[in-house]
Steps between C-alpha positions, in 0.01 A plus 500: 500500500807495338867350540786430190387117553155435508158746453166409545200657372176530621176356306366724212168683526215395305514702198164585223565386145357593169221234516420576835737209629703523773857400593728379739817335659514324796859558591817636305841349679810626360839343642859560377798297545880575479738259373921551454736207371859581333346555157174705560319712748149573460118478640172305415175691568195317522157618517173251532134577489171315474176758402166488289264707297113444518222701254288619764180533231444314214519601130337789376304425155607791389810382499391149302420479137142416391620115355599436837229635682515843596447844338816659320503432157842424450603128613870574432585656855305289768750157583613634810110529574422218393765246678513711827153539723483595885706323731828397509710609160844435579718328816860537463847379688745696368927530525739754422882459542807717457834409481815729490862387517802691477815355368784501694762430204295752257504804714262706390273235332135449652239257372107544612257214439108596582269172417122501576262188516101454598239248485134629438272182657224664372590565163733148442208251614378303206130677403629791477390685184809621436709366215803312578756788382292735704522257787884549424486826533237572815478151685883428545845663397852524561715748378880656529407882502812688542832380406799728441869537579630825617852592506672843665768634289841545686511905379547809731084564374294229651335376203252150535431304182201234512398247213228262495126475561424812804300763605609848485341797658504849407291721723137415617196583355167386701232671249643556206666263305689540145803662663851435513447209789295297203808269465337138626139404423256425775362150460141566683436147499800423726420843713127412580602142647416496880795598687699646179787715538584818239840298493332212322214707263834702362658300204846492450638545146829492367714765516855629512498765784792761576441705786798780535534739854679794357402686799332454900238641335517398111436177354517414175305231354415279124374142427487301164193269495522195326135380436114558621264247623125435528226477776138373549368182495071566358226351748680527828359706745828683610588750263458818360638717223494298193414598219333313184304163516732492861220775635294236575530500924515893524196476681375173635 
């Protein structure tokens, strides 16, 4: 159910995983609350959720190099394998918060503030094989995701102009990717944590943005990016699509 204050969200279903793992959230609660003063109006949306992941069979040796016991010949692509067997892989609290606030003495001047934060018990406790900068990475992080100000020119055309760190959608694309709406990376690792959102696996990069409504039915749009980013941390046991020495959990 749904109201312009609070949602909440049911559980998530069990879902199947490349390594025959399985996922899920206990509960997703998202509330929002609206605040006004003589400066700034604006709202804080917060959403909480506590989930896990368990490998429901163990390590194939297939999968495992022959120094380290199993079968493939290559030892160069079997960490994941190696640190992760059945059970429990990864138990996560996680927070997501977004501010907006308009300015009442700028008219026409928005900020938007999206910060993320989770805790991995599993993958933080102290024997875990990880290494500490992958235990950075995959046990515990905080992060300020998107962060932009966006300001509506005064003109007889409504034209919007955003700068900072954001997200910016052109069309959808489901199956097939390397279109036009390839604008912000997908960090898998962030995507595949239990009770992930698409809001938090999409990263923000900088941009300048100008979106111009010539018509009701014609909008013109350009950005300017500033800089790329990387992804991927090798040996965890949430993510895909890396390429290189970071192929090493494609299959675990």
């Amino acid at each position: 159910m749904s109201n312009p204050i609070a949602r909440i969200n049911g559980g998530f279903p069990a879902t199947c995983r490349l390594a025959l793992s399985a996922a899920a959230a206990l509960a997703v609660t998202a509330t929002a609350v609206e605040f006004e003063n003589g400066v700034v109006e604006g709202s804080l949306d917060t959403t909480l959720s506590y989930g896990g992941s368990f490998r429901t069979t163990g390590p194939d040796p297939g999968n495992i190099g022959r120094a380290n016991g199993g079968t493939r010949y290559s030892v160069n692509g079997d960490d994941a394998n190696l640190n992760y067997g059945t059970g429990l892989i990864s138990n996560v609290a996680k927070g997501t918060h977004d501010l907006e606030l308009d300015f009442k003495k700028l008219q026409d001047v928005s900020l938007f503030l999206r910060g993320t934060y989770f805790v991995d018990f599993e993958n933080i406790r102290g024997d875990s094989p990880l290494s500490d900068a992958a235990k950075r990475e995959v046990g515990r992080d905080m992060e300020l995701l998107d962060a932009y100000i966006s300001y509506d020119l005064p003109t007889s055309v409504p034209v919007n102009i955003r700068l900072g760190n954001q997200v910016l959608s052109w069309g959808e694309s489901t199956f097939i990717q390397n279109g036009i709406n390839v604008i912000n990376p997908i960090d898998v690792t962030k995507f595949r944590i239990p009770g992930s959102e698409l809001r938090e696996a999409l990263r923000p990069v900088p941009l300048l943005s100008v979106s111009l409504q010539a018509t009701d039915n014609l909008t013109l749009e350009g950005f300017y990016q500033f800089s790329c980013d990387l992804l991927c941390r090798t040996g965890s046991s949430d993510a895909a699509g890396c390429l290189g020495h970071l192929l090493s959990f494609i299959v675990i």
